[in-house]
PDB file with SEQRES, HELIX, SHEET and CRYST1 records, atoms N, CA, C and O in Angstrom:
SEQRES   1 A   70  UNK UNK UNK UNK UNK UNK UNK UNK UNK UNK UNK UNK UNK          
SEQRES   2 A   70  UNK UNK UNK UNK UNK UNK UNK UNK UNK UNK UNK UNK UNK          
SEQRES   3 A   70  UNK UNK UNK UNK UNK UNK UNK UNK UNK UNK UNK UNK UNK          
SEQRES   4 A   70  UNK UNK UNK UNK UNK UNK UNK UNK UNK UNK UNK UNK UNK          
SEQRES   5 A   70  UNK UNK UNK UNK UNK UNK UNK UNK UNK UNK UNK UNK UNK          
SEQRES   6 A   70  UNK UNK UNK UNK UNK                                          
HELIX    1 AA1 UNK A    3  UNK A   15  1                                  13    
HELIX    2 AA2 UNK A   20  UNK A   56  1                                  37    
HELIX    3 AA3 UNK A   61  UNK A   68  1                                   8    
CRYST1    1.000    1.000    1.000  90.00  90.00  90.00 P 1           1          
ATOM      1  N   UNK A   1       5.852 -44.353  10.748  1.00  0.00           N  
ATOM      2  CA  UNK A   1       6.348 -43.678   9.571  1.00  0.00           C  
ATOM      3  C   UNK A   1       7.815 -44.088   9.397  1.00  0.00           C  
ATOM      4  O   UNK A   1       8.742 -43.951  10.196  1.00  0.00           O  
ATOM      5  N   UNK A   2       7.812 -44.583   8.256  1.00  0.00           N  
ATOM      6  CA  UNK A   2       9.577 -45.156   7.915  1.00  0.00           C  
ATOM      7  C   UNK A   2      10.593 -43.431   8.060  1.00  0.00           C  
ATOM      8  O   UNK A   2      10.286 -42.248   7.914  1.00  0.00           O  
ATOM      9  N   UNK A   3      11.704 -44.083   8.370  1.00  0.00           N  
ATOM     10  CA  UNK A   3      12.865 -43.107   8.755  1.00  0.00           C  
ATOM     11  C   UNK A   3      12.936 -42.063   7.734  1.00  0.00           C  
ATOM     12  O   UNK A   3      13.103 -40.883   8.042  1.00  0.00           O  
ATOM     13  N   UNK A   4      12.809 -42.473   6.499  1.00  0.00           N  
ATOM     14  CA  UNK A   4      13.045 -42.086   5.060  1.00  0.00           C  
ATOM     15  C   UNK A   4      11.679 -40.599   5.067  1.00  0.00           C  
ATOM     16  O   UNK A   4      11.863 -39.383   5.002  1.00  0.00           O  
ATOM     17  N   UNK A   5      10.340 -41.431   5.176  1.00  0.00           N  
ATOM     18  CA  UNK A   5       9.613 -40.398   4.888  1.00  0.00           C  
ATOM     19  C   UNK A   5       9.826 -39.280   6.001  1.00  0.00           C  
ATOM     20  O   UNK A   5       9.596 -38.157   5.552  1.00  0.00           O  
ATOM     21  N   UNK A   6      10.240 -39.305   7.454  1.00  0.00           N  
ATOM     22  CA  UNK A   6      10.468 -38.448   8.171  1.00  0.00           C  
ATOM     23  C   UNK A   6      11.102 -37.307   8.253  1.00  0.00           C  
ATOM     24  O   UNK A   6      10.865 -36.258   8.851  1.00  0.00           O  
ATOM     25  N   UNK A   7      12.417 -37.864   7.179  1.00  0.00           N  
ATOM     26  CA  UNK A   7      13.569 -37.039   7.039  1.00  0.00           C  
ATOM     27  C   UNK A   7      12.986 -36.157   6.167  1.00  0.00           C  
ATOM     28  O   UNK A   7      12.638 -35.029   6.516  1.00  0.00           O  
ATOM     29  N   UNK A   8      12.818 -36.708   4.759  1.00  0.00           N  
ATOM     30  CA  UNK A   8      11.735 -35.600   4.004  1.00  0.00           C  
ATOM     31  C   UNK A   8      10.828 -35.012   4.395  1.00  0.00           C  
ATOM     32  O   UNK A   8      10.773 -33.860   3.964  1.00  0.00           O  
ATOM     33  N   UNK A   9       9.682 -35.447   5.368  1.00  0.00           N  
ATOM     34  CA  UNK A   9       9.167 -34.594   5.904  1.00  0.00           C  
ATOM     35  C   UNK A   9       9.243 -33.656   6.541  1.00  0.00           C  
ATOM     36  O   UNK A   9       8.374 -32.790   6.633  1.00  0.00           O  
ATOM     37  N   UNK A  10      10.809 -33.683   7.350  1.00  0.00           N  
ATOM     38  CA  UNK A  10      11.115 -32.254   8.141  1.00  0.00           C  
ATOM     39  C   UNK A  10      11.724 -31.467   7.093  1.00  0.00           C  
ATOM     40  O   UNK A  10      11.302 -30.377   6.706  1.00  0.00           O  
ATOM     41  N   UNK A  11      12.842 -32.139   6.610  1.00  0.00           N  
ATOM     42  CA  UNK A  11      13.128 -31.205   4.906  1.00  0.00           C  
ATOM     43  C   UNK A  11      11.893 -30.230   4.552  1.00  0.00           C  
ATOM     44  O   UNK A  11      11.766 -29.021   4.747  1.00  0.00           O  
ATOM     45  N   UNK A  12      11.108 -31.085   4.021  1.00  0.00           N  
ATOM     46  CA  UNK A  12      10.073 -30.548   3.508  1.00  0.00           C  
ATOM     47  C   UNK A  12       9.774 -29.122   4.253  1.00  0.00           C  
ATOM     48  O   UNK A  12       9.707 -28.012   3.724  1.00  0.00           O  
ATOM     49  N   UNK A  13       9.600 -29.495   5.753  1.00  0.00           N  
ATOM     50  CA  UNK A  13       8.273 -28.503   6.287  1.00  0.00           C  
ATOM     51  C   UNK A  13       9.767 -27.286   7.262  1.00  0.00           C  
ATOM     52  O   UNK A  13       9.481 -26.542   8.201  1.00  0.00           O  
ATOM     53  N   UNK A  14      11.184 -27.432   6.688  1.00  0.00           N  
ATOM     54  CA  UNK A  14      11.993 -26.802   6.601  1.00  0.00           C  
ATOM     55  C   UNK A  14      11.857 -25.415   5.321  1.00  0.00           C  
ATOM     56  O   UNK A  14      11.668 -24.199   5.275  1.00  0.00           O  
ATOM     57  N   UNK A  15      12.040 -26.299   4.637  1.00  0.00           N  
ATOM     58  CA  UNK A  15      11.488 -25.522   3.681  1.00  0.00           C  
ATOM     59  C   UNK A  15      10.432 -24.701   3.064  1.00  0.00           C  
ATOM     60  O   UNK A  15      10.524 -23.775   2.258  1.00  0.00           O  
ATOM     61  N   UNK A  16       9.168 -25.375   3.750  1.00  0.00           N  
ATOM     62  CA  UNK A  16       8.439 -24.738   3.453  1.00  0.00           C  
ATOM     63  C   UNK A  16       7.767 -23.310   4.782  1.00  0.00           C  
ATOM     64  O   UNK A  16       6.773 -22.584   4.755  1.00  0.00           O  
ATOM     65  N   UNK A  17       8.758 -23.447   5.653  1.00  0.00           N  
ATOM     66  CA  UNK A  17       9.136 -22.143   6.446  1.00  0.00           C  
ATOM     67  C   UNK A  17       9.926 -21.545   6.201  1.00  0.00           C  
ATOM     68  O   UNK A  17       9.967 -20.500   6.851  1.00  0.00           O  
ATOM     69  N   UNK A  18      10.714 -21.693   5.469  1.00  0.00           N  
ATOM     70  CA  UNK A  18      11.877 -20.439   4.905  1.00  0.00           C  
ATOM     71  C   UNK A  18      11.583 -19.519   3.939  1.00  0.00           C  
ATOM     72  O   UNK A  18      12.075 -18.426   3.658  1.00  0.00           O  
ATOM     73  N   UNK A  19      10.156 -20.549   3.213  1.00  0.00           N  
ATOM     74  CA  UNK A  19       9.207 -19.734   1.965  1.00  0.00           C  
ATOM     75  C   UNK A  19       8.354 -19.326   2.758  1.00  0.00           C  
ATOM     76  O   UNK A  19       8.023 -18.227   2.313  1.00  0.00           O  
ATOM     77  N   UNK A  20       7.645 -19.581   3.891  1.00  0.00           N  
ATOM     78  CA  UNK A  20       6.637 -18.457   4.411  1.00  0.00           C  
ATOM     79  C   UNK A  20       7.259 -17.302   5.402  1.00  0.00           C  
ATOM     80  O   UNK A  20       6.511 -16.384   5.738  1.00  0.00           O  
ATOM     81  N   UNK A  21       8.663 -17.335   5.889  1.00  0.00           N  
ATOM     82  CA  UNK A  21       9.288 -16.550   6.370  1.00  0.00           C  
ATOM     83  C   UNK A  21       9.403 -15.440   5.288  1.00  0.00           C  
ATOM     84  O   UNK A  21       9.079 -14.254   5.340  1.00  0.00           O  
ATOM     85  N   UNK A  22       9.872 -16.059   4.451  1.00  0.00           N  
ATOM     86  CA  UNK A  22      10.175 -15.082   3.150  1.00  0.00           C  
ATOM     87  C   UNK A  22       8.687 -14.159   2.619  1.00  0.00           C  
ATOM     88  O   UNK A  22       8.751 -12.971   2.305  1.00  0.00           O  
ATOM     89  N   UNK A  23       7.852 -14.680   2.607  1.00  0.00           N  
ATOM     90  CA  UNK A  23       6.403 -14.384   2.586  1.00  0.00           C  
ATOM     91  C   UNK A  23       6.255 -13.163   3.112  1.00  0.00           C  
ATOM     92  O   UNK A  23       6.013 -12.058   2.627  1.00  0.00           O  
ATOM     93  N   UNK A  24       6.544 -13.775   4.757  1.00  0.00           N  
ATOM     94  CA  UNK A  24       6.262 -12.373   5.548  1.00  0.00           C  
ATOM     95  C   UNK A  24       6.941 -11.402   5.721  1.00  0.00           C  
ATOM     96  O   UNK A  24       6.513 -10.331   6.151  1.00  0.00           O  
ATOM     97  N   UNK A  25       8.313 -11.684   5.351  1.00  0.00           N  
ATOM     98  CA  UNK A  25       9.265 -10.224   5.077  1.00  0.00           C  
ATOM     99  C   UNK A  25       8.296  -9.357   4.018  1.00  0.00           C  
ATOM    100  O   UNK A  25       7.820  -8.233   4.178  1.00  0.00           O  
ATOM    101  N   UNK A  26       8.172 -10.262   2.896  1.00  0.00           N  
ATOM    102  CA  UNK A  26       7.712  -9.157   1.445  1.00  0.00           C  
ATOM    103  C   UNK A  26       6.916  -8.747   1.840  1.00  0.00           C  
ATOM    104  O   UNK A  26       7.024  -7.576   1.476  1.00  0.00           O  
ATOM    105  N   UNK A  27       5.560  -8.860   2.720  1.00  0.00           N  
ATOM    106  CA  UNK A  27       4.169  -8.790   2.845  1.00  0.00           C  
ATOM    107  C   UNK A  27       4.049  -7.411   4.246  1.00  0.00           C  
ATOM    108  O   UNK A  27       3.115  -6.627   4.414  1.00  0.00           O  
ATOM    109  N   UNK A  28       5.238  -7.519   4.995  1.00  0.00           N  
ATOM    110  CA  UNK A  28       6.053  -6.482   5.992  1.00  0.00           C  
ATOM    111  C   UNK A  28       6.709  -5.125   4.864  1.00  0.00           C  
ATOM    112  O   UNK A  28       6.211  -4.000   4.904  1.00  0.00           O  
ATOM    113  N   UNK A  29       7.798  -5.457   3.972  1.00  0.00           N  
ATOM    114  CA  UNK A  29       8.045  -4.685   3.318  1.00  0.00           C  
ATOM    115  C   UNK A  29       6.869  -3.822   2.042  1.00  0.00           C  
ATOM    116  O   UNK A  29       7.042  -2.748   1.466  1.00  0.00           O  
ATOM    117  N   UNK A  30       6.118  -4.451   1.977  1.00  0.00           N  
ATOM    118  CA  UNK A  30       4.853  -3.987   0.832  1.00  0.00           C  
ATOM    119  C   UNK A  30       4.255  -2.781   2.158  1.00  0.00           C  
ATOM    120  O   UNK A  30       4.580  -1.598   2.259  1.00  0.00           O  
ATOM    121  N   UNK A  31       3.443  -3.458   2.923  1.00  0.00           N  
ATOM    122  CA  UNK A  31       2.877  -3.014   3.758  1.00  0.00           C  
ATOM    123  C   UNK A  31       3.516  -1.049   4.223  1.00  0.00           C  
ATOM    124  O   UNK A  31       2.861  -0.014   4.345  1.00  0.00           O  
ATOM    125  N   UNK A  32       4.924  -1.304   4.345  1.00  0.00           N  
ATOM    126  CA  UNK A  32       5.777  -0.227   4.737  1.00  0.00           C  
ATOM    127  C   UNK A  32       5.489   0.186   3.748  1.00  0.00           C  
ATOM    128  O   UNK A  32       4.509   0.877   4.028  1.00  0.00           O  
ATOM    129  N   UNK A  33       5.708   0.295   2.340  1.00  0.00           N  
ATOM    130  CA  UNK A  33       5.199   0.749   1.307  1.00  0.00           C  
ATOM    131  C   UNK A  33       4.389   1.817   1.074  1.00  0.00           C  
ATOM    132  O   UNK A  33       4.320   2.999   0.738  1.00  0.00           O  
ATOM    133  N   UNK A  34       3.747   0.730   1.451  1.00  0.00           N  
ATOM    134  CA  UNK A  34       1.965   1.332   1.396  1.00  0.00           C  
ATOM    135  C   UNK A  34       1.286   2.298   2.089  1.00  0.00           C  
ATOM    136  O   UNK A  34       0.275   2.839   1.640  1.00  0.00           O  
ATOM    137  N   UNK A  35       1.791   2.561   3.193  1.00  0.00           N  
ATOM    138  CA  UNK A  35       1.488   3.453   4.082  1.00  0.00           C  
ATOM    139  C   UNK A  35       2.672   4.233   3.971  1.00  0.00           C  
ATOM    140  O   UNK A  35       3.050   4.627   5.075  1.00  0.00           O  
ATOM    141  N   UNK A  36       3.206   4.501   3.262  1.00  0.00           N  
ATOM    142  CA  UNK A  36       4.867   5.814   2.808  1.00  0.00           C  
ATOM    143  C   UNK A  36       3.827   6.396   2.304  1.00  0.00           C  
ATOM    144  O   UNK A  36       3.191   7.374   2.696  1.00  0.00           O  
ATOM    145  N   UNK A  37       3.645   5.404   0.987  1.00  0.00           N  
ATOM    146  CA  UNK A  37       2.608   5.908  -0.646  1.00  0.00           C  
ATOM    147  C   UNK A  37       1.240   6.506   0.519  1.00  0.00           C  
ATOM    148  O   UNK A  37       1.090   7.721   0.387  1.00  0.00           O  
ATOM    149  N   UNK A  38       0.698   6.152   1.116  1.00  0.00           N  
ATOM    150  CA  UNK A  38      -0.407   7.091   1.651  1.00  0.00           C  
ATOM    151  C   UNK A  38      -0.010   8.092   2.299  1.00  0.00           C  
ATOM    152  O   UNK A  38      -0.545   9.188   2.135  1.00  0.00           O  
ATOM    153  N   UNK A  39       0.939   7.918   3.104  1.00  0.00           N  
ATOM    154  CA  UNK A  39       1.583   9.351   3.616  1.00  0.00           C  
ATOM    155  C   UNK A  39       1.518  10.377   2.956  1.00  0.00           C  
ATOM    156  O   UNK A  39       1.042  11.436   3.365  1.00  0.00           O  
ATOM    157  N   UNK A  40       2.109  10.129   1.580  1.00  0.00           N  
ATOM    158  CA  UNK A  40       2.790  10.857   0.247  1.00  0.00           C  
ATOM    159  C   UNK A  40       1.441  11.563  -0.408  1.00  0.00           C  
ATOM    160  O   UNK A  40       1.441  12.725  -0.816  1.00  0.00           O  
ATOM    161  N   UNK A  41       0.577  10.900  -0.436  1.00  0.00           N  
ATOM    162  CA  UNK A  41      -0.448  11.239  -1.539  1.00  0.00           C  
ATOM    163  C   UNK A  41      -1.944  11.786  -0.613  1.00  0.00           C  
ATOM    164  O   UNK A  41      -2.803  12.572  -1.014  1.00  0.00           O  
ATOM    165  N   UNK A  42      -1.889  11.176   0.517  1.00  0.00           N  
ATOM    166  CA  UNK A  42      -2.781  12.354   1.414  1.00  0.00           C  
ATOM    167  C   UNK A  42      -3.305  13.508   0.994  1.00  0.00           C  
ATOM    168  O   UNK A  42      -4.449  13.769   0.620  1.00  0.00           O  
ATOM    169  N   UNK A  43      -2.104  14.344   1.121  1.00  0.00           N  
ATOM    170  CA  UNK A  43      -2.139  15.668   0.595  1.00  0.00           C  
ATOM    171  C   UNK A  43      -3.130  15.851  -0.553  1.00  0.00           C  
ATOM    172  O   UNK A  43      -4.131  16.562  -0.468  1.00  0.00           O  
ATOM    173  N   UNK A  44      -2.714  15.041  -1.803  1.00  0.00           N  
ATOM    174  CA  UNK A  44      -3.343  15.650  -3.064  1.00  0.00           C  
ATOM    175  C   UNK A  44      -4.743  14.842  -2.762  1.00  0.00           C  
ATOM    176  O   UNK A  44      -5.846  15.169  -3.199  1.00  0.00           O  
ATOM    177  N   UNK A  45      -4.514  13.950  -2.094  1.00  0.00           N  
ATOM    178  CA  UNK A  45      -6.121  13.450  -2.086  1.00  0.00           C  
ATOM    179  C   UNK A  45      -7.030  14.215  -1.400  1.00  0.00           C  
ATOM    180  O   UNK A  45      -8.096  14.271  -2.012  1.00  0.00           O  
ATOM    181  N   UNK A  46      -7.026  14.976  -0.114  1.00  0.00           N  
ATOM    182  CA  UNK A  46      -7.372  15.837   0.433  1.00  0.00           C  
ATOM    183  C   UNK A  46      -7.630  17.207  -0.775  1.00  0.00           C  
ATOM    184  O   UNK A  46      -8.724  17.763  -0.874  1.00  0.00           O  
ATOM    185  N   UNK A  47      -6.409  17.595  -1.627  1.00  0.00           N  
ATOM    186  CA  UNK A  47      -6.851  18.839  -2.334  1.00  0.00           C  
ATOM    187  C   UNK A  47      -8.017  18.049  -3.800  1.00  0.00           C  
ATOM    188  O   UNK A  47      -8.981  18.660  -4.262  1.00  0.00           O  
ATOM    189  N   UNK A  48      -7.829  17.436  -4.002  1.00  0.00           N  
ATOM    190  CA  UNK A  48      -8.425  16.873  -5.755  1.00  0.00           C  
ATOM    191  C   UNK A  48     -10.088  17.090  -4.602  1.00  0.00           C  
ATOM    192  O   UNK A  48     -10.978  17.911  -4.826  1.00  0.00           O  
ATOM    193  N   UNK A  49     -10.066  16.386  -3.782  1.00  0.00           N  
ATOM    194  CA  UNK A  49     -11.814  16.362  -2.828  1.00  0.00           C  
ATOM    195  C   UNK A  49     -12.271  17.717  -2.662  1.00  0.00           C  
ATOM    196  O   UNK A  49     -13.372  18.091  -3.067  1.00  0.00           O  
ATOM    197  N   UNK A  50     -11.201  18.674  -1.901  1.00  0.00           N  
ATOM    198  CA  UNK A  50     -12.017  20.194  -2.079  1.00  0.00           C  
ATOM    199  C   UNK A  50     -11.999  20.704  -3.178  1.00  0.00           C  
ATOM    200  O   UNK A  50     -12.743  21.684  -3.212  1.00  0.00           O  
ATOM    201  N   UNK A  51     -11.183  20.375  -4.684  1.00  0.00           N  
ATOM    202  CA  UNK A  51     -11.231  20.566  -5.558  1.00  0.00           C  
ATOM    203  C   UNK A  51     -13.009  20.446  -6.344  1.00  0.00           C  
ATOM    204  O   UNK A  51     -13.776  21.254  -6.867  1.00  0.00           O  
ATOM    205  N   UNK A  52     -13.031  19.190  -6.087  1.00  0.00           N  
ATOM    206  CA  UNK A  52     -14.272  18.590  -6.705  1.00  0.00           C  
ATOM    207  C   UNK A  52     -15.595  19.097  -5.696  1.00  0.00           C  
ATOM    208  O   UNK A  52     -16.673  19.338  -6.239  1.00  0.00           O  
ATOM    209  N   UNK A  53     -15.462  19.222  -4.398  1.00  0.00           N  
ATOM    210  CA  UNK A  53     -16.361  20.125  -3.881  1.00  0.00           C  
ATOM    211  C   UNK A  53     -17.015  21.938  -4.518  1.00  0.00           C  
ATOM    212  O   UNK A  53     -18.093  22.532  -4.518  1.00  0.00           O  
ATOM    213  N   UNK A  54     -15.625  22.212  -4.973  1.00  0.00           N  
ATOM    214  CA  UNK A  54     -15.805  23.577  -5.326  1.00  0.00           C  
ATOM    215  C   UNK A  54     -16.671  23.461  -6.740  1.00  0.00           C  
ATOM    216  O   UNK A  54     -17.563  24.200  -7.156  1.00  0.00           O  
ATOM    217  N   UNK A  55     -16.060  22.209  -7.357  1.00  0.00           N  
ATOM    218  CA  UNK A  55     -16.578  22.161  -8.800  1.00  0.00           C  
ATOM    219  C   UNK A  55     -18.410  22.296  -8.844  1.00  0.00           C  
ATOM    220  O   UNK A  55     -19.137  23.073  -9.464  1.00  0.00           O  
ATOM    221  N   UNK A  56     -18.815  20.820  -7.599  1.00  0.00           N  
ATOM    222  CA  UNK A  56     -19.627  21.525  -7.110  1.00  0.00           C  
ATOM    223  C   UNK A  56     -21.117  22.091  -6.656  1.00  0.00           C  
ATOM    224  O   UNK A  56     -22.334  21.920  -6.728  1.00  0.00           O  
ATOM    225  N   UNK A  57     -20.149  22.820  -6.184  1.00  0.00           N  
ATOM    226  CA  UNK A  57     -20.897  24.272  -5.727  1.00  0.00           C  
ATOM    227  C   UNK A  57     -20.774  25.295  -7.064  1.00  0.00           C  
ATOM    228  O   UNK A  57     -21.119  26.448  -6.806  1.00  0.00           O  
ATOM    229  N   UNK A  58     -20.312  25.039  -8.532  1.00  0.00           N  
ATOM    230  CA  UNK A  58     -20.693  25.806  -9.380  1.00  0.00           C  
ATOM    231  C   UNK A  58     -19.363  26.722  -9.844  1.00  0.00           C  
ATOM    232  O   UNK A  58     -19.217  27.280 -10.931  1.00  0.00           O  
ATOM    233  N   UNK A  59     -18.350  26.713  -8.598  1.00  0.00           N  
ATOM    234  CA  UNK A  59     -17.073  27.132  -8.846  1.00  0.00           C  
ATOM    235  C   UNK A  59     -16.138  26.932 -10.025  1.00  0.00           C  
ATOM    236  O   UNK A  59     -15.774  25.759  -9.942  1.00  0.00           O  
ATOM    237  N   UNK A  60     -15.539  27.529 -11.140  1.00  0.00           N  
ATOM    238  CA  UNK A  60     -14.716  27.091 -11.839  1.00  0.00           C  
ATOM    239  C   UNK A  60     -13.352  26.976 -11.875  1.00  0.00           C  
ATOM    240  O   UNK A  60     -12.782  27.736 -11.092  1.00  0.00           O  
ATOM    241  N   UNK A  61     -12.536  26.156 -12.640  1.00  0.00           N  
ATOM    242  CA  UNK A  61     -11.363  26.521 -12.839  1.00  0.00           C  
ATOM    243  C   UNK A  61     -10.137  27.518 -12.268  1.00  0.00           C  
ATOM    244  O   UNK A  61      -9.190  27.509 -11.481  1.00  0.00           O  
ATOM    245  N   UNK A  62     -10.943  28.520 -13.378  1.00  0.00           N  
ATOM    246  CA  UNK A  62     -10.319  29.513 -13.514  1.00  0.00           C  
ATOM    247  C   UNK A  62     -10.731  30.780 -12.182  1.00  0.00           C  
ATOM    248  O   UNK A  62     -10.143  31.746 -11.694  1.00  0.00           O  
ATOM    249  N   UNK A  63     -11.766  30.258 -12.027  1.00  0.00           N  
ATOM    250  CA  UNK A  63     -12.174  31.347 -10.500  1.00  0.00           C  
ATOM    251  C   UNK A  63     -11.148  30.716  -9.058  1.00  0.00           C  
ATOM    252  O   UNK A  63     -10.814  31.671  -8.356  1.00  0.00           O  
ATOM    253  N   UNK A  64     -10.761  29.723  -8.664  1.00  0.00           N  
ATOM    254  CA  UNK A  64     -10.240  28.815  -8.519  1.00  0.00           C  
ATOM    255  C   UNK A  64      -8.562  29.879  -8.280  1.00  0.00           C  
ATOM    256  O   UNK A  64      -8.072  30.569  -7.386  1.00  0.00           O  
ATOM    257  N   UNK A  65      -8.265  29.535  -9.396  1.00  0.00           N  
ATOM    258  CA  UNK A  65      -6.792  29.895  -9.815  1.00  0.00           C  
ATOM    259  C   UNK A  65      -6.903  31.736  -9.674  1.00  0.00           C  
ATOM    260  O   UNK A  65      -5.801  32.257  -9.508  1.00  0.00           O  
ATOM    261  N   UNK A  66      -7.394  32.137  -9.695  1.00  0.00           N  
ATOM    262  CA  UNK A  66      -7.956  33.405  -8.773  1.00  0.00           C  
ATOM    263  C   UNK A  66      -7.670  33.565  -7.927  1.00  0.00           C  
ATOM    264  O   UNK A  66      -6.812  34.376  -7.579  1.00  0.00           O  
ATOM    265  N   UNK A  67      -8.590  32.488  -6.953  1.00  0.00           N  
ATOM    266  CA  UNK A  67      -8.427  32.648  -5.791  1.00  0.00           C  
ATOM    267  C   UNK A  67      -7.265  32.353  -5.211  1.00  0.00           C  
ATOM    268  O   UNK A  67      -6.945  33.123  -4.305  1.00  0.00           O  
ATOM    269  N   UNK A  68      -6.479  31.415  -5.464  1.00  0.00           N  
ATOM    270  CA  UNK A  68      -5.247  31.028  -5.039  1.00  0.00           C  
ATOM    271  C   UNK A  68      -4.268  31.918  -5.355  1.00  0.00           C  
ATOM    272  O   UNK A  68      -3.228  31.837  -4.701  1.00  0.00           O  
ATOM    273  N   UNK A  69      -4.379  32.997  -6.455  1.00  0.00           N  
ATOM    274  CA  UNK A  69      -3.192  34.082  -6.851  1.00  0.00           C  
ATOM    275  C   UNK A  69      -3.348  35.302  -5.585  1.00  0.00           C  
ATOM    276  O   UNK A  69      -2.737  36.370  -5.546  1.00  0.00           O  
ATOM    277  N   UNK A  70      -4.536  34.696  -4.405  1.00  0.00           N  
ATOM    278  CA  UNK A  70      -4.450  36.283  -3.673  1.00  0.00           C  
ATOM    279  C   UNK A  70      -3.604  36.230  -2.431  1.00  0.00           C  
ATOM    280  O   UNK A  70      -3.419  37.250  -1.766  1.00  0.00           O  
TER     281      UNK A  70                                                      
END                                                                             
């Protein structure tokens, strides 16, 4: 391999680790993300499910909001 294509070739495959480094930061930072956002929303996902359980079993709304005022 001539001197020339070598040099570009490490260039190259320089570069093209600084873009998959970069890759894996974002793909690290998303990730952290993502599991905050599930942390966060657990909760209502857990209530909307016994929500829709109660629905049902025939339960309404407003019987619902009843029950939660006791």
């Amino acid at each position: 391999m001539p001197i020339s294509a070598a040099v570009y070739r490490v260039i190259d495959d320089i570069e093209n680790n600084n873009r998959i480094g970069g890759l894996k930061k974002e793909i690290r930072r998303l990730a952290t993300e993502i599991y905050a956002l599930n942390k966060m929303t657990s909760p209502r996902n857990k209530a909307i499910t016994a929500l829709l359980k109660l629905q049902a079993l025939g339960i309404t709304d407003d019987e619902i909001v009843i029950c939660m005022n006791f």
